[in-house]
N, C-alpha and C positions, 0 to 999 in steps of 0.2 A: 297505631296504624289507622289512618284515616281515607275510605275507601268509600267509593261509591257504592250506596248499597249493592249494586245488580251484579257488583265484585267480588264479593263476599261468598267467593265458592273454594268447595274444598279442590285443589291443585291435582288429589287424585281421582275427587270424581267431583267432576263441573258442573254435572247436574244438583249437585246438593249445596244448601247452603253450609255455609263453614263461620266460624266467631271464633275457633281455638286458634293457638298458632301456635306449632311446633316450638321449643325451646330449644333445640338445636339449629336448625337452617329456617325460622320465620316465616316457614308457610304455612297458609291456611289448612285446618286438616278436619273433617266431618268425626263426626263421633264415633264411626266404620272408622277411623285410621287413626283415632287417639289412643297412644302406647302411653302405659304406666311407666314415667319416667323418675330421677329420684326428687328433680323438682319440674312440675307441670305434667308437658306429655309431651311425645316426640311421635315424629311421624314412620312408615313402616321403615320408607326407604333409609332413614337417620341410624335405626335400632339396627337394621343390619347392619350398616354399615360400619355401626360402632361394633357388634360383633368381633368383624373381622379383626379389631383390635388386637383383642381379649385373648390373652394366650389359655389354648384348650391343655387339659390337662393330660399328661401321659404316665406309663409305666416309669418302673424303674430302670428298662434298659430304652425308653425311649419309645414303646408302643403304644396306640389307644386304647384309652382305658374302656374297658367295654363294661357295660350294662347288667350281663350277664357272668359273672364271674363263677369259673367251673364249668361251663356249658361245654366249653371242648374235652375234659377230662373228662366226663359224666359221657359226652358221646363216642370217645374210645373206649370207656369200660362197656358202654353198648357193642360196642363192634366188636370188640374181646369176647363179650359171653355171646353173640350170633355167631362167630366164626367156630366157639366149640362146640353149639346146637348145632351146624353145619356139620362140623366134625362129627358127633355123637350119631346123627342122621343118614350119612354115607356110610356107615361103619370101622368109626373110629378111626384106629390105625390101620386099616386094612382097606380105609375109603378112598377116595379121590381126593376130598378135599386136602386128605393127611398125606397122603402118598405126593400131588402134586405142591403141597407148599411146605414141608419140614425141609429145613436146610441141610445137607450133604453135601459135602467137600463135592467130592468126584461127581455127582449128577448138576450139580449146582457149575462146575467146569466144561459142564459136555454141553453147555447152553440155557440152562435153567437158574437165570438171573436175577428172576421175579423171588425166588424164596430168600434170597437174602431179605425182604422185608417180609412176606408173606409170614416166613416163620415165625417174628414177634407176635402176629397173633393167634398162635394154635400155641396147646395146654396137651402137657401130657396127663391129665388127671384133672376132678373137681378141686380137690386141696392146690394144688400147683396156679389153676386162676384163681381160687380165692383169695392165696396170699396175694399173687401180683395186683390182683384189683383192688384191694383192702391197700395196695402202699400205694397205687396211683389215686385212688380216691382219698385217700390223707395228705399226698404231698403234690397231687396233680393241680390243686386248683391254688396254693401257694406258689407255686410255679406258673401257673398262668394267671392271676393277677400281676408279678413282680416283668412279664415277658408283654403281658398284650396277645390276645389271640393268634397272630400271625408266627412271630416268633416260637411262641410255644407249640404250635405244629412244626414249626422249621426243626426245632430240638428236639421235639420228642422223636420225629422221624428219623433225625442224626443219630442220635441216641441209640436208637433199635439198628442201625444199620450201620453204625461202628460196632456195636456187639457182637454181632453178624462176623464183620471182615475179622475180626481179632479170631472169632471161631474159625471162622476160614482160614486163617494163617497158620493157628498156632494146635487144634485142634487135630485128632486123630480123621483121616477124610474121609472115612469108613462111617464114623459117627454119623447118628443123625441130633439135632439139635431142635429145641421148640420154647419157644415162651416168652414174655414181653420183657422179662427181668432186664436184659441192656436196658431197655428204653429208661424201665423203671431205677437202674444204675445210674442213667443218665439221668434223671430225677434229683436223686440224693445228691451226686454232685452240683448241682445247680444252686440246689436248697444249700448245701453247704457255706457256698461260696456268697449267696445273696444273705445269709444270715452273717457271715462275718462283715459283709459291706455295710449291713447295720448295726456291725462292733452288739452283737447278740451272741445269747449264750450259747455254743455249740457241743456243750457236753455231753444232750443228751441223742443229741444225733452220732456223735463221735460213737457209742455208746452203743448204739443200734447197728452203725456201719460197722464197729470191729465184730460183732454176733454175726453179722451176713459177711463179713469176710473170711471170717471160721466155716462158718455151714457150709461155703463156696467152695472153701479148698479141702475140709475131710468130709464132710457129705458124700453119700454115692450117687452118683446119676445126675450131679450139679454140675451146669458150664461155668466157670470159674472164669473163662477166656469172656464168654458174654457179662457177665456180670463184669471184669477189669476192662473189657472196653468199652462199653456205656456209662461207666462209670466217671473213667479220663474224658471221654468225651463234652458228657455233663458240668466237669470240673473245666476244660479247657473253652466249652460256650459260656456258660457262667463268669470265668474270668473275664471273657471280652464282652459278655452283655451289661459288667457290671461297671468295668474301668475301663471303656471306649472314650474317647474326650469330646463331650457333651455339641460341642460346635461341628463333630463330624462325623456323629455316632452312628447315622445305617451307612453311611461309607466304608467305614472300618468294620463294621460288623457282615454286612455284604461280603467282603473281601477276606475277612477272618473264618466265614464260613465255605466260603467256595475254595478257598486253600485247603478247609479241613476234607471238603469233597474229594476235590485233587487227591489228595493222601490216600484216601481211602482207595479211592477209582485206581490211583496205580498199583497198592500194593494190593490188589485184588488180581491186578491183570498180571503181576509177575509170579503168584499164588497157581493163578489159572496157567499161567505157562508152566509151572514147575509140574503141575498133575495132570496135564494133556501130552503126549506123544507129539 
């Protein structure tokens, strides 16, 4: 490049003199704008733009890979043990916080909406959160690497709140109900389903699920209804986070989830019809 000296300036800043020249677009670039390239140096606006090339990397269902893997599991086991110091602080089961958010058929009917989710996070006992936290904190952050942050709140919430309606249906309505286990059902399924898509060993989950499907059904004081319906739940997101077809996967996924919403939503309101006057 043969330039009059007084030329010799960098293109992003005029005032400097410049002697490099970008290895991708030829222009002049000051030493403030020489990018380590793999041969020379490139200028700012070249590297980004090469960026935008470069496919970013994502989950297995298609989400950003974040940074922080676990951070949203770790910040629901926080909100888990705040909600039963809440709990413990109002006077337990005799508080407000316990009395307005455990789920009941018939109160839950007469306009109290909110406890279908509220309930996943109140604990009838220390033992009762530390099992649920000790399975979210083993399988929450497996689960939210394989989903991407967004997703994995989308399912854990689903999760918690098909456990919910399945108690709601099928449940005595008299009952009250409390605990994160759906969410955490809907956990296992998830893990289930993203372990066979990577053709992995699933013996010793298989192995863990039949112990908690025992404890669920002769245990006393166990929702067996929450645990089976976050469980399918898990199983039936899983399925479609994990074999949605790659060219149209939050489309299908989107629409796999708002059908499962739908489902829930109606058979809550036929539920609600059947125990209102």
């Amino acid at each position: 490049m043969n330039l009059p000296a007084e030329d010799y300036r960098c293109y992003n800043h005029p005032d400097r003199e410049a002697y490099i020249s970008c290895q991708r677009c030829e222009r002049l670039i000051c030493p403030d704008c020489m990018r380590d390239a793999s041969v020379g140096f490139q200028c700012p606006s070249c590297i980004a733009e090469g960026a935008k090339t470069v496919r970013q990397p994502t989950t297995l269902a298609g989400g950003a890979v974040s940074g922080r893997e676990g951070r949203v599991s770790m910040i629901l086991i926080g909100i888990n043990v705040a909600a039963y110091v809440a709990q413990l602080a109002t006077g337990d089961r005799a508080g407000d916080v316990y009395q307005q958010g455990a789920l009941q058929a018939y109160v839950t009917a007469d306009g109290d909406y909110w406890r279908l989710l509220t309930s996943a996070f109140l604990h009838g006992s220390m033992l009762h959160l530390l099992f649920n936290m000790y399975a979210l904190y083993l399988f929450g952050p497996f689960v939210e690497r394989a989903l991407g942050t967004a997703r994995f709140v989308v399912a854990y919430l689903t999760s918690a709140l098909a456990g919910s309606i399945v108690v709601y249906l099928l449940a005595d309505p008299a009952t009250v109900t409390i605990g994160a286990s759906g969410a955490v059902f809907g956990l296992f399924g998830l893990a289930l389903i993203f372990l066979l898509k990577a053709k992995q060993d699933v013996r010793t989950l298989l192995v863990l699920l039949a112990i908690n499907a025992f404890i669920s059904v002769a245990g006393p004081n166990i929702s067996w209804e929450g645990h089976l319906g976050g469980f399918v739940a898990g199983v039936a997101l899983g399925a479609v986070f994990a074999y949605a077809p790659r060219d149209r996967r939050t489309l299908v996924q989107s629409l796999a989830i708002g059908a499962l919403w739908i489902v829930m939503i109606a058979a809550f309101v036929l539920r609600t019809m059947q125990l209102t006057p």
